[in-house]
Each structure stands twice: as structure tokens, then as C-alpha cells.
MINU-416500 format. One record per residue (C-alpha): residue number from 0; residue in one letter; z, x, y. Coordinates in nm, 4 decimals. Layout:
<atoms>
+-----+---+----------+----------+----------+
:   k : r :       pz :       px :       py :
+-----+---+----------+----------+----------+
: NUM : A :        Z :        X :        Y :
...
+-----+---+----------+----------+----------+
</atoms>
This chain:
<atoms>
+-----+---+----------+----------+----------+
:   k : r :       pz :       px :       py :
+-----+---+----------+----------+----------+
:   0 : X :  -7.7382 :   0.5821 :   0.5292 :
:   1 : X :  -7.5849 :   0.2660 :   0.6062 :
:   2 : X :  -7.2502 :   0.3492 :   0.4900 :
:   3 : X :  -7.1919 :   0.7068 :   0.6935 :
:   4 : X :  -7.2986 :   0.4786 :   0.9957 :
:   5 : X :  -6.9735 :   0.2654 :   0.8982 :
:   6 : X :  -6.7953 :   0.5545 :   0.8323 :
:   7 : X :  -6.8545 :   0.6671 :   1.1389 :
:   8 : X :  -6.7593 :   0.3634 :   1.3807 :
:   9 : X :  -6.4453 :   0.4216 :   1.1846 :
:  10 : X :  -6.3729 :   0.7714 :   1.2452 :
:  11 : X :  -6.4278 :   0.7132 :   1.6387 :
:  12 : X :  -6.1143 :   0.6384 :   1.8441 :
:  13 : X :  -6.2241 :   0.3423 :   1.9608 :
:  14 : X :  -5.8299 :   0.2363 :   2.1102 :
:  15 : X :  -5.9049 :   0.5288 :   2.3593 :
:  16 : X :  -6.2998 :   0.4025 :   2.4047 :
:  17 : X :  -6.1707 :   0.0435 :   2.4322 :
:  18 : X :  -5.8919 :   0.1483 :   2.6764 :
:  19 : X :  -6.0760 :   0.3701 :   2.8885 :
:  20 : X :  -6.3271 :   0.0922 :   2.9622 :
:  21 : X :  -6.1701 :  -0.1201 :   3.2365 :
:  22 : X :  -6.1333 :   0.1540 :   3.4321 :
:  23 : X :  -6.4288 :   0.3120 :   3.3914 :
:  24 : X :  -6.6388 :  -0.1010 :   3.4368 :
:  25 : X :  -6.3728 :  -0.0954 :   3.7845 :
:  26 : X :  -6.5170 :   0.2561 :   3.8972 :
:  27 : X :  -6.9216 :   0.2106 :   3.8273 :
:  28 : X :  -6.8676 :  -0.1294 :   4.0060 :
:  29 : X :  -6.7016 :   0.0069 :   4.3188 :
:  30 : X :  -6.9448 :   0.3118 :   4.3130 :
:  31 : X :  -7.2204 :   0.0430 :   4.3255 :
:  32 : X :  -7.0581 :  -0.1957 :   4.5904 :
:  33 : X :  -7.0411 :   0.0938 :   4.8219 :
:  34 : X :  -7.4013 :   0.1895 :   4.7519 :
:  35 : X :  -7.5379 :  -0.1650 :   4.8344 :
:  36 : X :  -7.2933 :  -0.1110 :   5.1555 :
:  37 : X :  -7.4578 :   0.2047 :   5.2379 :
:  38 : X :  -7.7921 :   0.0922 :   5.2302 :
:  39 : X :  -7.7040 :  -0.2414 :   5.4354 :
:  40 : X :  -7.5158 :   0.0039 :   5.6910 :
:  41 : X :  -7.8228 :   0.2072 :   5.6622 :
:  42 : X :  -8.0928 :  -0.0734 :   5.7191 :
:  43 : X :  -7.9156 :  -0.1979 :   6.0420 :
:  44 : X :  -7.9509 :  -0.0083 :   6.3789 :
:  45 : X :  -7.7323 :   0.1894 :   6.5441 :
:  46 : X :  -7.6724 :   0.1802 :   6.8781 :
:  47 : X :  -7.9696 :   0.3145 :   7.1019 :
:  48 : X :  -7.8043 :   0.3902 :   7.3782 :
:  49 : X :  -7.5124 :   0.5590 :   7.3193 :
:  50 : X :  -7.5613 :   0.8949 :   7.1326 :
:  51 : X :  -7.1530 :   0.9306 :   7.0977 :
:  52 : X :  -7.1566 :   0.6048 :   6.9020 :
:  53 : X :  -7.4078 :   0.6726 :   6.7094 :
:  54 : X :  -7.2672 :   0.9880 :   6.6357 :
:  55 : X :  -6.9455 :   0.8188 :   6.5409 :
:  56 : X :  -7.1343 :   0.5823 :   6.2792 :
:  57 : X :  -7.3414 :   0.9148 :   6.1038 :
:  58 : X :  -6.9891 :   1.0721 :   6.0430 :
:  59 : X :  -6.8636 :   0.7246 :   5.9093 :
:  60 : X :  -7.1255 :   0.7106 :   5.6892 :
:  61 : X :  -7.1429 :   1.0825 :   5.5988 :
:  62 : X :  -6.7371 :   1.0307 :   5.4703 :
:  63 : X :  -6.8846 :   0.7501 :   5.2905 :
:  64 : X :  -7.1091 :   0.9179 :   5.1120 :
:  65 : X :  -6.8710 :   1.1908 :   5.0195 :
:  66 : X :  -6.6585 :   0.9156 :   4.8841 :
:  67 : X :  -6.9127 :   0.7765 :   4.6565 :
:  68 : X :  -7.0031 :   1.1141 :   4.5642 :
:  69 : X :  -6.6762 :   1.1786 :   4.4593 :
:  70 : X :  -6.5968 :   0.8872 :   4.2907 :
:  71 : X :  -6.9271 :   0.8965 :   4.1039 :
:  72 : X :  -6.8092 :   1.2570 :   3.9594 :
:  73 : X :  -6.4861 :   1.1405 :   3.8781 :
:  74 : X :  -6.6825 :   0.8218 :   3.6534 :
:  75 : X :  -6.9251 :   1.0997 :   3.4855 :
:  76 : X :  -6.5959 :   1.2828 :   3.4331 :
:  77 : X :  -6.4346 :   0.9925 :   3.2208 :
:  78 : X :  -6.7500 :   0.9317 :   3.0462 :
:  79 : X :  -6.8004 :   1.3044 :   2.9375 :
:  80 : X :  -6.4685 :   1.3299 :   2.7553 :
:  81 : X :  -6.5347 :   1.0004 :   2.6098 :
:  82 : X :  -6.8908 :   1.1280 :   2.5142 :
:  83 : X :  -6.6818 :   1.4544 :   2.3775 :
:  84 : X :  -6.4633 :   1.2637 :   2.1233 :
:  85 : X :  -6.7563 :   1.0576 :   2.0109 :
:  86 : X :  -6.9198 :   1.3730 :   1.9144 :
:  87 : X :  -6.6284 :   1.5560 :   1.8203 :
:  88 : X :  -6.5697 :   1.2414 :   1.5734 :
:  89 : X :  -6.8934 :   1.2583 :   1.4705 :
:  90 : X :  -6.8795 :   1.6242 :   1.3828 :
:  91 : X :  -6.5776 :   1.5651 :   1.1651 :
:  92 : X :  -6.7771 :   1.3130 :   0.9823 :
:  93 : X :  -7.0557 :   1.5327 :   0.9399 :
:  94 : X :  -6.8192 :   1.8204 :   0.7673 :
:  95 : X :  -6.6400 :   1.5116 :   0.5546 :
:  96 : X :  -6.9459 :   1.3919 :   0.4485 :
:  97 : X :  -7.0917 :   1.7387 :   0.2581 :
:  98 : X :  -6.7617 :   1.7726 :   0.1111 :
:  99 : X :  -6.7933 :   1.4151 :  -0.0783 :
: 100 : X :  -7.1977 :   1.5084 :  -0.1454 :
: 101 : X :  -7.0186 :   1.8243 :  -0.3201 :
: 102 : X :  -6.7731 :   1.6657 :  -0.4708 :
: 103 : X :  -7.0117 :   1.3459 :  -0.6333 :
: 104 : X :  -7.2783 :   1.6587 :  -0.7162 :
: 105 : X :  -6.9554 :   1.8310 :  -0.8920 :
: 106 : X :  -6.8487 :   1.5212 :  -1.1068 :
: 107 : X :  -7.2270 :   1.4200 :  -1.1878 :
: 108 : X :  -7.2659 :   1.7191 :  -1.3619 :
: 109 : X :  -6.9077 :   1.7452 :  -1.5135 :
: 110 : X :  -6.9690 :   1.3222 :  -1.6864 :
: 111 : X :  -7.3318 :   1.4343 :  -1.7739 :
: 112 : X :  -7.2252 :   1.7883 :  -1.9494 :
: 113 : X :  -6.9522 :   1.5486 :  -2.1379 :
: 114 : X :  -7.1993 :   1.3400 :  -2.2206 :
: 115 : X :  -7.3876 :   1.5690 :  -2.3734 :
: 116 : X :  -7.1245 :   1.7329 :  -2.5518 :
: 117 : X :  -6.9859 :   1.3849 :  -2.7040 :
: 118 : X :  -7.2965 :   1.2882 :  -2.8138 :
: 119 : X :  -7.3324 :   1.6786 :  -2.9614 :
+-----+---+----------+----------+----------+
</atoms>
């Protein structure tokens, strides 16, 4: 079991995993830096007295959110076609894999019929 584990680390791109990364580290940290902004923009209170300003600040933080929203779709994005080529890998590995259990199973029984035959 060990080795179709090592196999498969092999078989997985792991230049486009290992390239991908930065970016996709960059975008789950901005994602969460504007989430920790949100809630500190949320926690503080908005002006009492004047409903046009605080009007002004729910739109702000209504494009916020829509920002965040969209960049969080745009990370789950990347890390679905990453997630896609891991598998697809994977799958690949699975189909290579009963080919060489076929193959062994074929020359098992081909070096134990000779066998028996030599010793015939």
C-alpha cells in the first residue's frame, strides 16, 4: 500500500500545486484581513444622528462584503481545479495500477506454468 501512495505523490503535478500556492496563501490572507476589518467596522458605531451617514457606511460595507465574497469564490475557484488534477492524477494511477496487478498476475502464472513444465 505504501508504494501506490509514493506512486502517487509522483504522478501529481506538484510544479502547478507548488506554483499555484503563493497566490492562493496571498488570496485566503487578504480574504481574512478584510473579514477581521469587517467585523471591527462592524463592532464600532455608526453615527446616531445622521441617517445619510450612516447610510453611506451600510453601502461601504455592503461593497465590502461583495468584495470578499468575490474574492472568496475566486480562492475556492483556484482550489477546485487544483483539487481536479489531484483527482484526475489520482484516477490515472488507479487505471495504471490494475494494469501492473494484470500484468504481475500474467507473468506469475507464465514462471509458475514453466516451472512446472521444466521440472516435467
Amino acid at each position: 500500500m505504501a508504494i501506490g501512495w509514493m506512486t502517487a505523490l509522483k504522478v501529481i503535478p506538484w510544479g502547478d500545486v507548488i506554483e499555484a500556492t503563493p497566490g492562493i496563501v496571498k488570496s485566503a490572507r487578504k480574504i481574512f484581513t478584510r473579514s477581521q476589518q469587517a467585523e471591527e467596522a462592524a463592532t464600532t458605531p455608526a453615527t446616531a444622528g445622521d441617517p445619510s451617514a450612516r447610510i453611506a457606511q451600510l453601502e461601504a460595507s455592503l461593497a465590502e462584503l461583495a468584495e470578499q465574497q468575490k474574492a472568496s469564490a475566486q480562492l475556492i475557484e483556484t482550489l477546485a481545479e487544483q483539487n481536479a488534477r489531484i483527482v484526475e492524477a489520482v484516477e490515472t494511477l488507479r487505471v495504471r495500477t490494475r494494469v501492473l496487478i494484470v500484468v504481475s498476475s500474467l507473468l506469475s502464472i507464465a514462471c509458475v506454468a514453466l516451472a512446472a513444465w521444466r521440472l516435467a
